[in-house]
N, C-alpha and C positions, 0 to 999 in steps of 0.2 A: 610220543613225547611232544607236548605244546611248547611255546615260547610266551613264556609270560610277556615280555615289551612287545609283543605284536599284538595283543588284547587289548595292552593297554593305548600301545600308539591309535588303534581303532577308534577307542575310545574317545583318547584327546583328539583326534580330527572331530569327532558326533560334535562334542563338547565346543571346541571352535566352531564348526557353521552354526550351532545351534545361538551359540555368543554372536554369528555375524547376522543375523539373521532377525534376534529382535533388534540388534541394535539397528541395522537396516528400516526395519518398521518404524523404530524411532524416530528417526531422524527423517523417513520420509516425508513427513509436513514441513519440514525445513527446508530439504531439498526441491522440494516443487515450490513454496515461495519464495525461496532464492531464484529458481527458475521463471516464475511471472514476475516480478519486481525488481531483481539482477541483483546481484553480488553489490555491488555500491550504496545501493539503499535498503538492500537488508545490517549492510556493516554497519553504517551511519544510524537506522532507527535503533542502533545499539548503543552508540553514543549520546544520542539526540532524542530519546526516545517522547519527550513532551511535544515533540514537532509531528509525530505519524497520528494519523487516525483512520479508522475503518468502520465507515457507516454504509447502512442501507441504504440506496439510491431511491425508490421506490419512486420510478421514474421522472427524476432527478435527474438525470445525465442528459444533453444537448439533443444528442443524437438517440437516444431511445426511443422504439417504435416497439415496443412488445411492454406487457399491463407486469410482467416480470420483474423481483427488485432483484439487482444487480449491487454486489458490493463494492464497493469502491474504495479504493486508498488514496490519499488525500493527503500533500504536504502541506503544512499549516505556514499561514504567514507569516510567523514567529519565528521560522527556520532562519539564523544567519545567514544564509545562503540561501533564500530565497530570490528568485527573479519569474517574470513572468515574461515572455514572451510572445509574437504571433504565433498563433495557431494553437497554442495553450487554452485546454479545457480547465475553467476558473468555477470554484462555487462562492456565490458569495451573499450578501442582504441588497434585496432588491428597494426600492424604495418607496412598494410598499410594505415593505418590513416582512415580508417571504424571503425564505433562503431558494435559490435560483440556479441553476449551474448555465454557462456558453461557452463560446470558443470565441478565442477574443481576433479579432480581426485586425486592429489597430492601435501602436500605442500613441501618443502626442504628450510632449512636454511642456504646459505651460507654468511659469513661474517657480520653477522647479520642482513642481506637484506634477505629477504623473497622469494623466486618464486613459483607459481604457477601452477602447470602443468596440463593442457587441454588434451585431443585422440582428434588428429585430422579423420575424419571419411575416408577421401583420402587413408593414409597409414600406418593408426593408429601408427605414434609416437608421442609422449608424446613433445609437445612446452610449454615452460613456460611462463607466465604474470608476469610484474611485479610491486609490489605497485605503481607504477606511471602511470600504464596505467589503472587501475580500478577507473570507476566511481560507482559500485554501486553494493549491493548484491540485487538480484531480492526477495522480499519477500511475493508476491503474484500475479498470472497470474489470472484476468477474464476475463468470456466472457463479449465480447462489447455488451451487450445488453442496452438498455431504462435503466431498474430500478438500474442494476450497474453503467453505465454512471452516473444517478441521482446521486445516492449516493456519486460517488466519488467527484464528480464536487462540491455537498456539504459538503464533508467532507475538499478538501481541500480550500472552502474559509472558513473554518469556520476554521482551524489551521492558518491560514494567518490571518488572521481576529479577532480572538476573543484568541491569544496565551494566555500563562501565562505573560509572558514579555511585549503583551502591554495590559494588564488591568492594571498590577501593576506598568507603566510608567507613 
């Protein structure tokens, strides 16, 4: 004599991991760029999501020494909540009209316009930026790999895609 509910309880356990299991897969592009980028500004590029970007550095970044593009996420000046501060890696239009990325060294306030001061590496003096030629504070450098790429490429249709503004529209 069997017990039919123990076939079946078997069953609905399979059934359960098998449910936690893709859904795990799923969501693991989520959970690793909530993991590089933090819980804060993955909430927020949900809100705000006209404010993130993620472009190829394609060495672009300050401190790159390898011919490797790295992707970068990038809070845009347009953020309400944007500030920049020392030691902030900034990208922005140079003036020769190339986009640029540094680490900004120094701010000064004159006339209540802001400037920015860069080392240049040439002859180490200190050049200013200023608020109108920054597009963006760099707020994360990865490497281009497969499972980063994934995640990003998913995170940002899913801020485009699924914001607070348009479900509540």
């Amino acid at each position: 004599m069997t017990l039919r509910g123990g076939n079946g309880l078997k069953k609905l356990k399979r059934d359960v991991i098998k449910i936690i299991i893709i859904f795990s897969i799923l969501f693991l592009p989520f959970l690793h760029i909530t993991d590089l980028i933090s819980m804060e500004i993955f909430v927020d590029s949900f809100e705000n999501p006209e404010h993130y970007l993620c472009i190829e550095s394609e060495n672009l970044l300050y401190s790159s020494k390898t011919d490797q593009c790295d992707l970068i996420i990038i809070l845009k000046s347009s953020h309400p909540e944007f500030k920049i501060n020392k030691g902030d890696n900034i990208i922005y239009f140079s003036d020769e009209g190339t986009i640029e990325s540094c680490k900004i060294i120094d701010i000064k306030t004159f006339a209540e316009k802001e400037k920015y001061y860069k080392q240049k590496k040439e002859n180490f003096n200190n050049y200013p930026i200023f608020e109108e030629q920054i597009i963006g504070k760099i707020l994360k450098s990865l490497d281009n790999n497969i499972f980063n790429s994934l995640s990003v490429t998913i995170w940002e249709a899913s801020i485009n895609n699924l914001n607070i503004r348009a479900i509540t529209d």
